[in-house]
C-alpha positions as protocol buffer text, in pm:
chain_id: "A"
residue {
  index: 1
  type: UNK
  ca { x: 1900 y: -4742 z: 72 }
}
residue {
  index: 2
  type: UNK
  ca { x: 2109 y: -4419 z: 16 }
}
residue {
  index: 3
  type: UNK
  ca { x: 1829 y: -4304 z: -193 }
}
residue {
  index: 4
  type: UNK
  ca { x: 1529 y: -4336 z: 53 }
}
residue {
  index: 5
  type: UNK
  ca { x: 1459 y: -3949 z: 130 }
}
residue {
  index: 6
  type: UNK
  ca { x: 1403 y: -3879 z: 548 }
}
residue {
  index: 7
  type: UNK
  ca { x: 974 y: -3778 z: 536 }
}
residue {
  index: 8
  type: UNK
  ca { x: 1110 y: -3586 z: 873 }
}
residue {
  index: 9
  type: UNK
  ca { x: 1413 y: -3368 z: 678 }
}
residue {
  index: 10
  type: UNK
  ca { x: 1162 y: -3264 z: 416 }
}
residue {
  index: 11
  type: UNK
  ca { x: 886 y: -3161 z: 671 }
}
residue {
  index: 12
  type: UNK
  ca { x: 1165 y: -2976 z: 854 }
}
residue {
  index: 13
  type: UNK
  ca { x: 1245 y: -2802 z: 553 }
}
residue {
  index: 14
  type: UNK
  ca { x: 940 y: -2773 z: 426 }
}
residue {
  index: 15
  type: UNK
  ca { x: 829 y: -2583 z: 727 }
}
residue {
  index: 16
  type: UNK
  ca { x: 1201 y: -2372 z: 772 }
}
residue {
  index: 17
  type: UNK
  ca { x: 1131 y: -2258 z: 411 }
}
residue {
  index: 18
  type: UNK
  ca { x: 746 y: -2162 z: 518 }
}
residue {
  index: 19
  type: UNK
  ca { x: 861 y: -1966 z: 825 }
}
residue {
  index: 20
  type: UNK
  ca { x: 1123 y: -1789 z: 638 }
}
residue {
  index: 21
  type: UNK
  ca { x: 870 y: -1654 z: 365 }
}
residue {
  index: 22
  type: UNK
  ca { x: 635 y: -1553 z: 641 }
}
residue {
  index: 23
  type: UNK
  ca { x: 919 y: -1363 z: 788 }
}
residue {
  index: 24
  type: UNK
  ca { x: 988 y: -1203 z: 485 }
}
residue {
  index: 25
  type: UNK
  ca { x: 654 y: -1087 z: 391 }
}
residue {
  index: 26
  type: UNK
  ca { x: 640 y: -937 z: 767 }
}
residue {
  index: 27
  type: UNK
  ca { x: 961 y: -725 z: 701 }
}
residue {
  index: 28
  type: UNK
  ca { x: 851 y: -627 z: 391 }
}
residue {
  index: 29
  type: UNK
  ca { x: 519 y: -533 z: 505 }
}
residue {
  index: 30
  type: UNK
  ca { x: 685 y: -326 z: 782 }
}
residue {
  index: 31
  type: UNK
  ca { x: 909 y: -165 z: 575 }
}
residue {
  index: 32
  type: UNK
  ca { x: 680 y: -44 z: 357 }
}
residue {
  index: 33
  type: UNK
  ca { x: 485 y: 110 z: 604 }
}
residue {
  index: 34
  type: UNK
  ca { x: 725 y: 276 z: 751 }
}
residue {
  index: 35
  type: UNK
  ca { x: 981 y: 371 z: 503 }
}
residue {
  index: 36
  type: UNK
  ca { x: 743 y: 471 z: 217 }
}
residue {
  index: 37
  type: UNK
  ca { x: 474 y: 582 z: 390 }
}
residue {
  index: 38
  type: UNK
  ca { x: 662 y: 782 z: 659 }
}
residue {
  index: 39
  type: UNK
  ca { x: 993 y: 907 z: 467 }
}
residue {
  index: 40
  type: UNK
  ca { x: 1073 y: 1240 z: 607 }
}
residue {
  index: 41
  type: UNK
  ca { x: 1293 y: 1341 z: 302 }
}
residue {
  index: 42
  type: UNK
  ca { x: 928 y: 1364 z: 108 }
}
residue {
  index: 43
  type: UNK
  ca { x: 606 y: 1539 z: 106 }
}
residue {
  index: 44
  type: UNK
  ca { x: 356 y: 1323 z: 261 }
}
residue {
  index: 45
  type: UNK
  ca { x: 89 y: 1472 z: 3 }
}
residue {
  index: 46
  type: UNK
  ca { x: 304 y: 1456 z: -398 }
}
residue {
  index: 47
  type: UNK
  ca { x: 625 y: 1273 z: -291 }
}
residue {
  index: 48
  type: UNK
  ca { x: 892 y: 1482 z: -396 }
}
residue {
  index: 49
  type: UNK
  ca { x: 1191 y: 1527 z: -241 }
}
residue {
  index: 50
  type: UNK
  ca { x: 1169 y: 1793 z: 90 }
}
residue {
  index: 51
  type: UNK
  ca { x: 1457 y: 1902 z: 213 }
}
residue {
  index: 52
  type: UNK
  ca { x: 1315 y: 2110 z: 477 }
}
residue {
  index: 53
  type: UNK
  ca { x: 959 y: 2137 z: 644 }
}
residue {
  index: 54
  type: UNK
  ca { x: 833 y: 2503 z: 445 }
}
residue {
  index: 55
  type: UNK
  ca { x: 602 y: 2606 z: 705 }
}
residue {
  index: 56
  type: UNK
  ca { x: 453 y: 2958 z: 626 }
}
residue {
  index: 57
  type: UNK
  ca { x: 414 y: 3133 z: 964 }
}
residue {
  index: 58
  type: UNK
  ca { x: 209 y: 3426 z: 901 }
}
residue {
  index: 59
  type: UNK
  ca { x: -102 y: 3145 z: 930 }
}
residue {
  index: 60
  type: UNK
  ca { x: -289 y: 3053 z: 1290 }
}
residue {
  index: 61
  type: UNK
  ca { x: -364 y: 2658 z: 1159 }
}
residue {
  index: 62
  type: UNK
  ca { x: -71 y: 2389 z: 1293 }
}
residue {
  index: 63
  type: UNK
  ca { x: -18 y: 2208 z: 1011 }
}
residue {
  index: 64
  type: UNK
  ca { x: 75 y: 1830 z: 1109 }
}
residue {
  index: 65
  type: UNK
  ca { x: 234 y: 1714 z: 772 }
}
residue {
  index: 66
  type: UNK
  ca { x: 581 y: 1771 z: 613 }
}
residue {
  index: 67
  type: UNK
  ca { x: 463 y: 1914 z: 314 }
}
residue {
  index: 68
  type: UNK
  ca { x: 631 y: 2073 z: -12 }
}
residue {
  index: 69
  type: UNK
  ca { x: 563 y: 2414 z: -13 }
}
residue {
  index: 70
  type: UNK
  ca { x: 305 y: 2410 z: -270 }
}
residue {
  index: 71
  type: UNK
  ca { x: 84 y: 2121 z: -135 }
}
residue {
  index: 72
  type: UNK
  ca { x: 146 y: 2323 z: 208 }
}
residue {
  index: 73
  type: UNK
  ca { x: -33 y: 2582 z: 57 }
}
residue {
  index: 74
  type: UNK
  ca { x: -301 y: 2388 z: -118 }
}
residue {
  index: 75
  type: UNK
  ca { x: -363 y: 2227 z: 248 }
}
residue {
  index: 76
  type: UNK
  ca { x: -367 y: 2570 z: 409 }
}
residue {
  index: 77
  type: UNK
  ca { x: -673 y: 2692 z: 171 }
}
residue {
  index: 78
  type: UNK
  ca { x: -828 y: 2365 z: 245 }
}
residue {
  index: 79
  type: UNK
  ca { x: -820 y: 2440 z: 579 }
}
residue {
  index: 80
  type: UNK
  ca { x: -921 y: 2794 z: 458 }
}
residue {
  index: 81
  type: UNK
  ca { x: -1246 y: 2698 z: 284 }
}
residue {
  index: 82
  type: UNK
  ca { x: -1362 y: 2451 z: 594 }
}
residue {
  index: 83
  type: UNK
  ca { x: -1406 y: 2805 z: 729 }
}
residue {
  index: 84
  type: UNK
  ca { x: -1559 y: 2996 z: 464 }
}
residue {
  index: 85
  type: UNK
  ca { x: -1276 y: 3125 z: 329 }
}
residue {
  index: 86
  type: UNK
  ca { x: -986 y: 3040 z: 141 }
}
residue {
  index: 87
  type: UNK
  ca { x: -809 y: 3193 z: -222 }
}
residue {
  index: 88
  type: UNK
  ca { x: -1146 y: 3289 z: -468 }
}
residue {
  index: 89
  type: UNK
  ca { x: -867 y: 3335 z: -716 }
}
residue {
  index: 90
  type: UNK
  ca { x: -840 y: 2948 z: -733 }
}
residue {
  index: 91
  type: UNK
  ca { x: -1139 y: 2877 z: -863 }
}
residue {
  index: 92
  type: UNK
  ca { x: -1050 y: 2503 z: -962 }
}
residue {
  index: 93
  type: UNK
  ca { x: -1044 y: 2478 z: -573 }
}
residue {
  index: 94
  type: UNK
  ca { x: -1383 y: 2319 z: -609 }
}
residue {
  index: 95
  type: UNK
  ca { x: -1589 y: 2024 z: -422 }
}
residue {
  index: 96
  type: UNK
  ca { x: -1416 y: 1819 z: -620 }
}
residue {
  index: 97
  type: UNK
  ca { x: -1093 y: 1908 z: -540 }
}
residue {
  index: 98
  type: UNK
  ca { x: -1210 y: 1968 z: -121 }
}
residue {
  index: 99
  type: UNK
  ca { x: -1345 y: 1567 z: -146 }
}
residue {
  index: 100
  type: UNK
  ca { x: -979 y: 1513 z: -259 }
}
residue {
  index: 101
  type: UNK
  ca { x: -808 y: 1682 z: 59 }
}
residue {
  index: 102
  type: UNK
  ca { x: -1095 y: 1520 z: 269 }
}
residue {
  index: 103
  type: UNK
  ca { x: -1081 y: 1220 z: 188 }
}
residue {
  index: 104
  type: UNK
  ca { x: -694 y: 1253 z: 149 }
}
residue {
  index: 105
  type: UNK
  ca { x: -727 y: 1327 z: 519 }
}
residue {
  index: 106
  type: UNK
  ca { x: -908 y: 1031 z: 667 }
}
residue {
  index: 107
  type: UNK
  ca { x: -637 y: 870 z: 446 }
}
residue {
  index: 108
  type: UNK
  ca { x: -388 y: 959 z: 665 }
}
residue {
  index: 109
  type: UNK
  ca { x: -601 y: 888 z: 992 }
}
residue {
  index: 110
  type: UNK
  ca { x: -635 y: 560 z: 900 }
}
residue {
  index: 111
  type: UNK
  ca { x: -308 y: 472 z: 838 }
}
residue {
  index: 112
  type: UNK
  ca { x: -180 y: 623 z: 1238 }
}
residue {
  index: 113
  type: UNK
  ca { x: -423 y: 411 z: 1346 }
}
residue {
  index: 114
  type: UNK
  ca { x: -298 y: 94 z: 1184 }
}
residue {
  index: 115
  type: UNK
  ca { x: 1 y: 204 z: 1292 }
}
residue {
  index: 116
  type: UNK
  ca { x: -111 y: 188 z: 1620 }
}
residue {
  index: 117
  type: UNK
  ca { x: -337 y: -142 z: 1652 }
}
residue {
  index: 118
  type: UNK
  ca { x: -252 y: -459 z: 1812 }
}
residue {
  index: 119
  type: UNK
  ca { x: -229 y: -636 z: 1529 }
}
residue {
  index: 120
  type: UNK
  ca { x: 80 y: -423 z: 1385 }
}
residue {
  index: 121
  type: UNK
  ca { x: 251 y: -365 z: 1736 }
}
residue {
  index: 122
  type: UNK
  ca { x: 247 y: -762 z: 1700 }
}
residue {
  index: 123
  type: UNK
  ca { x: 378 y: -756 z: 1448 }
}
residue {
  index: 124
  type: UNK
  ca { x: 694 y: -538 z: 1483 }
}
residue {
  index: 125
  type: UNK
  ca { x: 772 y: -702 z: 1796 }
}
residue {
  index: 126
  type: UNK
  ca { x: 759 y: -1048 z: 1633 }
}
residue {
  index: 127
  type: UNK
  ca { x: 1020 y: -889 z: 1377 }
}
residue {
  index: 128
  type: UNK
  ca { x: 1189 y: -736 z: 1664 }
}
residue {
  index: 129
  type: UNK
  ca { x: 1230 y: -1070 z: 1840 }
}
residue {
  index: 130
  type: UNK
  ca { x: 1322 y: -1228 z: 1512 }
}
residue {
  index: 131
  type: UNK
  ca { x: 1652 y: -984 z: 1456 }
}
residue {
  index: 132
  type: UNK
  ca { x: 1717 y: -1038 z: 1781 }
}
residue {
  index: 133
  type: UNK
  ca { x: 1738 y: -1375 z: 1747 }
}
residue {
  index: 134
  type: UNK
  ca { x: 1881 y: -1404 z: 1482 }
}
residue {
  index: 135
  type: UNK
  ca { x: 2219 y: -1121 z: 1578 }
}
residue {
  index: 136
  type: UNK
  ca { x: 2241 y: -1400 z: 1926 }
}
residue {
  index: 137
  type: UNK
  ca { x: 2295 y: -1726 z: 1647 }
}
């Protein structure tokens, strides 16, 4: 009889070891989001290491992204040739490379907005609920 195996103990931890993968593929998912995609110690554009926001004054566009300086300046004559503008001395600045930035762009506005939808606000409370939880045991 000692080796008749409880059908209720292996549902339970069946189901325990369920929940806890589903827990850790929600921390992982909100980690990466936040701490790869939103590391301040990087440029949001290459990903090498910033240790300060270069942000060239002398210009009249607000530029929302903590760049390096030279993807700063890449974004600037973007920004440059929306207008008409922009370096003629970088001639490789071409459609090509403005369908790049643009689409580089939208990139980046649909990621804030993930960031901001129900379904991910759900989702970090769950995870906040969870430590919670889990710092009361």
């Amino acid at each position: 009889m000692a080796d008749i195996i409880s059908l209720d103990k292996k549902l339970k931890l069946t189901k325990e070891k369920k929940n806890a993968l589903i827990r850790k593929r929600k921390l992982l998912a909100v980690r990466k989001t936040f701490q790869c995609e939103h590391c301040a110690l990087k440029c949001v554009k290459c990903g090498i290491p910033v240790n300060e926001h270069y942000s060239d004054k002398d210009h009249d566009i607000q530029v929302t992204y903590r760049f390096c300086r030279e993807c700063e300046e890449e974004y600037l004559d973007y920004c440059d040739r929306l207008e008409g503008k922009g370096n003629s001395d970088c001639y490789w600045h071409n459609q090509t490379w403005m369908n790049v930035w643009k689409t580089w762009i939208e990139h980046q506005a649909a990621k804030e907005s993930y960031l901001k939808s129900k379904e991910f606000i759900q989702l970090t409370e769950e995870i906040k609920q969870t430590i919670s939880e889990q710092q009361e045991e």
